[in-house]
N, C-alpha and C positions, 0 to 999 in steps of 0.2 A: 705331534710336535715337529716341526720344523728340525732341519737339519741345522745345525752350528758352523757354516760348514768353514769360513773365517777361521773358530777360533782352534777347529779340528786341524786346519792346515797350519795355523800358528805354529801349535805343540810340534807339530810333524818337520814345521821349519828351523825352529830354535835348537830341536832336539838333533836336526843333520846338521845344523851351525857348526853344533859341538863338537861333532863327529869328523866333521870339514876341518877342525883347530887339532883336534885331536890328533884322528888316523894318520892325515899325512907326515906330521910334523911332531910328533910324542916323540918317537923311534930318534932324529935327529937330536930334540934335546937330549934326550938319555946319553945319546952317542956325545955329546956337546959338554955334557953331567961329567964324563966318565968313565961309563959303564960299556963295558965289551959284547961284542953281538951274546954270547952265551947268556948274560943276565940281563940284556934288552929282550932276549926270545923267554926267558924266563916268566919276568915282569910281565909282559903280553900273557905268556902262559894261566899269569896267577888268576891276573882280569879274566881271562877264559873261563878259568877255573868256579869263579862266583856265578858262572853265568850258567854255573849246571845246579847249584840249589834255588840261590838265590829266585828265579824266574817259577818254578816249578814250587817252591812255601808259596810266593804271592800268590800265584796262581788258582790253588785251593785255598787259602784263605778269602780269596777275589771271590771265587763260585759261591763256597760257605757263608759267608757273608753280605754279598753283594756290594760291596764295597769298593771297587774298583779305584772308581775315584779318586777317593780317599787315602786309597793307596800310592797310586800315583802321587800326592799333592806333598804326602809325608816324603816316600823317596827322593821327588826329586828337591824336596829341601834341604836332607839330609844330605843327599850326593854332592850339592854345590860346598853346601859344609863341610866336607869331608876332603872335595878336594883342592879349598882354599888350602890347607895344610900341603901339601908341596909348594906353599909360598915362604916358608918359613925351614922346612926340613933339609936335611943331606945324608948322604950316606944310603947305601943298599937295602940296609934291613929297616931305615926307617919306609921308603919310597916303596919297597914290598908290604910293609903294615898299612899304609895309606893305600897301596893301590886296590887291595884285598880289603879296607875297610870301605873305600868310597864304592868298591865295583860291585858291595851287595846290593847297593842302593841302585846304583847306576841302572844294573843291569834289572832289576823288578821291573822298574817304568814302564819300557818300550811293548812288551808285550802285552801289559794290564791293558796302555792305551787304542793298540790294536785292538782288542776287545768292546774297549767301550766305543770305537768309531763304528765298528760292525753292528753295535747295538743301535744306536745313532742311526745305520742305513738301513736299519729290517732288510729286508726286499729288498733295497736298489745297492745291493753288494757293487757291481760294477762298477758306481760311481768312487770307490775305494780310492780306482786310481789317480783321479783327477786330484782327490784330496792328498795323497801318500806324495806325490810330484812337488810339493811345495818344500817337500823335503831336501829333495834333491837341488833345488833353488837354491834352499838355507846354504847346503854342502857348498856349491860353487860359489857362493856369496864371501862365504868363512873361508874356504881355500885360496882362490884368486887374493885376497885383502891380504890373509894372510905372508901368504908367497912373498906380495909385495916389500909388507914392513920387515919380512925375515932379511931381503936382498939389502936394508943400511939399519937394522937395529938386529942386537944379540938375540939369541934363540929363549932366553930369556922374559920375555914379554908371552910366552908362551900359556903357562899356570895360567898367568892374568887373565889372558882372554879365553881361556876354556872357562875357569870360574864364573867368569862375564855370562858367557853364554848359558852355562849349567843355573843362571839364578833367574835369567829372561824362561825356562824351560817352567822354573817354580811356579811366576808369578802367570803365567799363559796356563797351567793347569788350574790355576786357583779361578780363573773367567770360566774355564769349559763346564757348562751342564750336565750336570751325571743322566745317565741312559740306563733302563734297567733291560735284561734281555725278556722275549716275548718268547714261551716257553710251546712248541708245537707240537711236541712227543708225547704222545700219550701213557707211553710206559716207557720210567726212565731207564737206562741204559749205562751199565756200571762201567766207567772209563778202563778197567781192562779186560774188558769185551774189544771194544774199539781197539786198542792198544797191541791184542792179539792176534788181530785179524792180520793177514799175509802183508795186505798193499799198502795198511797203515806201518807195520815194521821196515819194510821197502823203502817207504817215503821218506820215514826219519832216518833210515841209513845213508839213504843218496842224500839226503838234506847235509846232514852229518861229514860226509866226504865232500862235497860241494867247499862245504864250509873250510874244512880244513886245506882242501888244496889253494884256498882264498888265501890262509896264513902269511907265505911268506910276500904276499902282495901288500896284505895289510901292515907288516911290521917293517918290512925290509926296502920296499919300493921306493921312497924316497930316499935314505941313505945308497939304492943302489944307483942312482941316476949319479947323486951327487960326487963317487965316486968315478962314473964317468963323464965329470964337468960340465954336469947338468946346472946351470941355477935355479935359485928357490921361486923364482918367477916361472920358469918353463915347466920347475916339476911342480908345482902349483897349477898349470895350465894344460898339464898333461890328466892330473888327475878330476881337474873341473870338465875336461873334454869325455871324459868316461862318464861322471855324472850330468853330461848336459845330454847327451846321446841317451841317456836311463830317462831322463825327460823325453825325450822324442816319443820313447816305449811308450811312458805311462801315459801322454797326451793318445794315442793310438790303440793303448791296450784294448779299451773294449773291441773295439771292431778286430782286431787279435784274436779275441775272445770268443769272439762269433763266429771266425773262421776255422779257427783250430782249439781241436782238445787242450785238456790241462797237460795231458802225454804227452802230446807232441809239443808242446812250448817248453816241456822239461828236458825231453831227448835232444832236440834242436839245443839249447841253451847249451846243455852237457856236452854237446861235438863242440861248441863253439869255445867251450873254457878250453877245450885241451888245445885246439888253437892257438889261443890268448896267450896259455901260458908257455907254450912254447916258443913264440914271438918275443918273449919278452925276456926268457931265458937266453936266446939263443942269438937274438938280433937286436940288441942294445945301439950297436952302432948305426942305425938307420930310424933314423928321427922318422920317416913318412909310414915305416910298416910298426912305430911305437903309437901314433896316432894309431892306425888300422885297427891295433892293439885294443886301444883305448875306446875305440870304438863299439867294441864288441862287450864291454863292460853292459851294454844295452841288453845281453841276454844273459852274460855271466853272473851279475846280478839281479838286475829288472827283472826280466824275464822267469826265473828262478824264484825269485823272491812273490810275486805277484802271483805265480801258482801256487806257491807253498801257502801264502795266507788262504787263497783260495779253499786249496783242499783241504786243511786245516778246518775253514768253517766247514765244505763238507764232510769230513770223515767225523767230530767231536759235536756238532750241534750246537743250538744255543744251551743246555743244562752244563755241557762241558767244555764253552770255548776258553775260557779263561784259562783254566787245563792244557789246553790244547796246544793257544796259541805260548802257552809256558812252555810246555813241551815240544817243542819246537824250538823253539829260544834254546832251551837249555845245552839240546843234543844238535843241534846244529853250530847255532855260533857258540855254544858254551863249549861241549868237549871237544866241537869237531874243530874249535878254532884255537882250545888248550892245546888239544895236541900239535897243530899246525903250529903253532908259535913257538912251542917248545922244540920240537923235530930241525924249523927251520933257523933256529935261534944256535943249535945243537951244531948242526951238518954249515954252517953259512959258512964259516973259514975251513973247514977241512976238507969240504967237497967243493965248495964253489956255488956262485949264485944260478949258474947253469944245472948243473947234475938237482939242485933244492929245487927249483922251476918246472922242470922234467917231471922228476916226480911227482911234484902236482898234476901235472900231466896225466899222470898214470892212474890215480885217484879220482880223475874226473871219467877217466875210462871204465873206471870199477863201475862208479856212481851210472853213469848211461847203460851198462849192461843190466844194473841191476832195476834201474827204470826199466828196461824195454821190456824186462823176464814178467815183472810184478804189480807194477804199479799205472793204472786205468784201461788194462788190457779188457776187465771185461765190465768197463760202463762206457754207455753210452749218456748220459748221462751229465758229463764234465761243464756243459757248456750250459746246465740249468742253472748257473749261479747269476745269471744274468736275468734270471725273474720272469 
């Protein structure tokens, strides 16, 4: 069967639309709402929170089942459902009950549908990238437009267009043709075999810190521009320049791919977060090294991201990728982005957006040493995903 590969990159674009309406711009309205950095970092926290069960039921249900699909097609009808209702609610504990009910759903999708695109490539895994990029499109599509209408309409129009987008994500799963996985192993392999293995526990820790030192980018970065008289147009344009630069990556990845291990794309990316985020902490007032910045979001996430799905297909297989690529989801952006949003959500008025920055910092220095110690030290190997 032919690849899909249109409607693969649809999902992959509708679904970074949402993320482009979302990420930058949730944090503002909240801020906009009412609500004080401690239960904006909260609120982030809870969404983190769904994304440590949530990903990890589907996930064995996806395997046991084979159902993938299917699964995706209910969540993400569900999620737009779910979070029409911020069109209508107020108040803390309602906006916590919606964020925690939309974010089981939310958060199942994305990893089911990484599964089923891998199933989709057999063999030509490398081709991932080309398709995973359209996503990043969607993001700067939703971001720049965004920015735009925030600069003469209230932050308001917000809900709206997440909703929008979260129902294009529904009806673009309902075209994709389900994929089943093509089973190679001759004797199956109990997921915590894999799980227990040294470089598998390594990977999902540095994944894990990765994630978290992301936190207060993701929740706080536009509210921190905006504070230094940033408008919703530049921080709009700031964060589209990080995901146009994450396109450069994936248009290049394979030949990336072919030159360097999965290690060294991980260790590489890991020096460059600590970087980033000190850049960003430290030197606010310098619009050209905030670009620089933003630049490097090319390994902080691409980079990062694009190994970890990798390794992921290799350490769990096809019998366990649904598993996998769950686990991964859960313990990376799910705890490792709870705690980041909480911590940063916590420390953001009493330490400062500098000293919360830093310490991300310090967490991407964990995350690199413990790559260097554990994780592809003894394969050679890394670079066979490319068939």
């Amino acid at each position: 069967m032919s690849i899909p590969y249109w409607r693969l990159s649809g999902f992959y674009f509708f679904y970074f639309a949402t993320v482009g309406t979302f990420l930058p711009y949730w944090s503002l309205y909240l801020k906009e709402s009412g609500f004080n950095p401690v239960q904006i970092g909260e609120l982030f926290a809870l969404l983190g929170g769904t994304r440590i069960i949530a990903p990890m039921l589907c996930g064995w249900i996806a395997d046991h089942t084979g159902q993938n699909l299917r699964i995706i097609r209910i969540s993400s009808f569900l999620t737009a459902l779910l979070f029409a209702g911020f069109l209508i609610i107020d108040g803390y504990s309602w906006f916590a009950w919606v964020t925690v009910a939309f974010g089981i759903f939310w958060n199942s999708t994305l990893p089911q549908f990484e599964a089923v695109t891998l199933y989709h490539l057999k063999d030509q895994a490398h081709r991932y990238s080309r398709i995973r990029l359209w996503g990043s499109i969607g993001f700067i599509v939703s971001v720049l437009g965004v920015g735009r209408l925030l600069d003469v309409l209230p932050s308001d129009i917000i809900p709206a267009a997440v909703t929008s987008w979260m129902a294009m994500i529904w009806l673009v799963s309902l075209m994709t043709p389900p994929a089943q996985a093509t089973h190679h192993e001759t004797a199956a392999i109990g997921i915590l075999q894999i799980i227990k293995r040294p470089e598998v526990l390594a990977f999902l820790l540095a994944s894990m810190l990765l994630q978290f030192a992301h936190a207060p980018y993701y929740v706080f970065y536009s509210i921190y521009l905006k504070h230094y008289q940033y408008s919703a147009s530049l921080t709009g344009f700031l964060w589209a320049l990080g995901v146009f630069a994450e396109i450069v990556l994936f248009i290049y990845m394979r030949r990336v791919l072919k030159r360097f291990s999965l290690r060294a794309i991980l260790l590489a990316s890991s020096l460059l977060s600590i970087m980033r985020w000190l850049i960003i902490g430290w030197c606010i007032d310098y619009f050209w090294l905030l670009i620089f910045a933003q630049l490097l979001h090319a390994a902080t996430f691409a980079g990062v991201h694009v190994a970890a799905i990798h390794l992921v297909h290799q350490y769990f297989g096809d019998r366990h990728q649904g598993k996998g690529q769950a686990l991964y989801a859960s313990l990376g952006f799910g705890l490792g982005g709870m705690l980041g949003s909480y911590y940063s959500g916590y420390y953001w008025d009493s330490l400062g957006a500098q000293s919360v920055y830093s310490m991300a910092a310090v967490f991407c220095s964990i995350a690199f040493v413990i790559v260097y110690i554990w994780v592809g030290r003894e394969s050679s190997q890394d670079k066979t995903v490319l068939g």
